[in-house]
C-alpha positions, 0 to 999 in steps of 0.5 A: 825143724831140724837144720837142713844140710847139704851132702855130696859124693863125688865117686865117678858121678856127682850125687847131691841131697839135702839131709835133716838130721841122720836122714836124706829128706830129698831125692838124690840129684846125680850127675852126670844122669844113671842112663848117660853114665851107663851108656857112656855118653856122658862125662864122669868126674875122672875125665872132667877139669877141676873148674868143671867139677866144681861147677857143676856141683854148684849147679847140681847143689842149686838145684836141689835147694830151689826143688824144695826152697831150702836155704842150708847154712852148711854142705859137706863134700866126700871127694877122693884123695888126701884132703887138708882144710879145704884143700885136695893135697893129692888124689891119686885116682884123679890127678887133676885135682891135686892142689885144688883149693875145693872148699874156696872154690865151691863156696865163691861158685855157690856164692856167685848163683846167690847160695851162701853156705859154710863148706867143708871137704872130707876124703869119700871114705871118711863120708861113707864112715860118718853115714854109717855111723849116723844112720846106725845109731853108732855117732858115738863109737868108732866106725871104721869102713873100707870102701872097695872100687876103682881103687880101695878107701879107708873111712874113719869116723869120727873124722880126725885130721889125718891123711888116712890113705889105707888103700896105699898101705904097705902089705908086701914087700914083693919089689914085683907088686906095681899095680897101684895107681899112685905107682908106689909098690906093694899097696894094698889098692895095687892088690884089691883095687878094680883098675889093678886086677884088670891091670894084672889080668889083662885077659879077664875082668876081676869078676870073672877071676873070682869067677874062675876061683871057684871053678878051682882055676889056679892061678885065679884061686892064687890071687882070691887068697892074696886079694883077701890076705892084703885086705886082712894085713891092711884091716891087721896094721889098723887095729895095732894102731887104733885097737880091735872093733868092726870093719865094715865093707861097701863098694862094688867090689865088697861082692867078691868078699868072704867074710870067714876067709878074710876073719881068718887071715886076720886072726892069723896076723892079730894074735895079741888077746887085747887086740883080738874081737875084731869083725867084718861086715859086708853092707851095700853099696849106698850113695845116700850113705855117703851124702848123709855122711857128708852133711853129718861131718860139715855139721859137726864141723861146724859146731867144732866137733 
């Protein structure tokens, strides 16, 4: 039998399942419960303590362990934010993290309700990255997603040390563009970002701004133009970094995508024909992705790779 893994996505909810190989061989345990998260009667992890967070992941870890009597010697974590050997050294979207010592602080709470496993810590993206990349047959290229929600994510796999906040990534000099919530100017999340376009548009949800560009509003038809020339700009700096390849696209908001609008303010900014090739692709939203993610890259961290 192949090692049994732990893998968990920390977006707004905390999702844990146990992972052999590329594959989740439990139910997903999610907290707080869909119906509570819905309803907005329980809590999200934007408005719990970090001593809180790091608990209930304990517990919600525990739990899955004890429903199919599984002792995992590793767990890998996707939490947001910039994350150094263990540490949470800034995240934006959830202030109340910053400096957390999560690694350390997951393994005592674990180690103190008798589960002893070796954790490791990777930004959200870098998860959902490694679970494509698994669950694709692709452990062996390089996979790169952007994740599209509250804020924006950068996912690169393999995992490589490196602050990878692509969401903050420079793509204009308009002093104008404010809207990021880490306060810097001119990011990308300032453009793409959920909470951003509710900021700019207070009068309308960014559902109801794509809405409205295809009802030929213009102001609205403006913004889809920027919102998807930032995203092209942002995915352009990348491959004159790294080299052309496939981006993929996930989250709640990769729906207001258009794929031929984005591929052809790319080809506008990539000119170079070794660089040229590069393709978008939409794939759908998956917290399992992401906890399959997790656990690959804590096992491979394991194994030093």
């Amino acid at each position: 039998m192949q090692d049994q893994m732990i893998g968990v996505a920390a977006t707004g909810q905390i999702a844990v399942g146990l992972v052999e190989g590329n594959e989740l061989v439990s139910q997903l345990r999610i907290y707080p419960p869909p119906g509570e998260a819905e309803s907005g009667d329980g809590a999200d992890i934007f408005s719990m303590p970090m001593e809180s967070i790091v608990e209930t992941m304990a517990q919600v870890i525990q739990d899955v362990c004890a429903d199919h009597d599984a002792r995992p010697a590793v767990a890998g974590v996707g939490f947001p934010g910039i994350i150094r050997g263990g540490v949470v050294v800034e995240s934006p979207n959830l202030k109340q993290a910053k400096g957390a010592k999560l690694a350390e602080a997951l393994g005592n709470a674990l180690a103190n309700r008798g589960e002893n496993m070796a954790v490791s810590i990777f930004n959200n993206a870098d998860a959902s990255a490694a679970g494509l990349a698994a669950t694709r047959g692709q452990l062996e290229k390089l996979v790169r997603v952007w994740t599209l929600g509250h804020g924006v994510g950068f996912g690169r796999y393999p995992h490589s040390e490196g602050p990878w906040e692509g969401g903050h990534g420079v793509v204009t000099l308009d002093p104008k563009e404010t809207y990021c919530g880490c306060g810097g100017k001119g990011h990308l999340e300032g453009i793409v970002g959920h909470r951003a376009m509710r900021l700019r548009f207070l009068d309308l949800e960014p559902e109801e701004i794509f809405a409205n560009a295809q009802e030929g509003d213009t102001r609205c038809a403006e913004f889809e133009m920027l919102w998807h020339r930032a995203l092209a700009a942002a995915s352009a700096s990348n491959i004159h970094f790294e080299g052309p390849g496939k981006f993929y696209i996930s989250g709640p908001n990769s729906r207001f995508v258009k794929p031929n609008l984005l591929s052809q303010y790319l080809h506008e900014m990539v000119t170079m024909t070794a660089l040229q090739g590069s393709v978008f692709e939409v794939v759908p939203t998956s917290t399992e992705i992401a906890v399959i993610g997790a656990a690959v890259n804590a096992a491979r961290a394991g194994r030093g790779q």
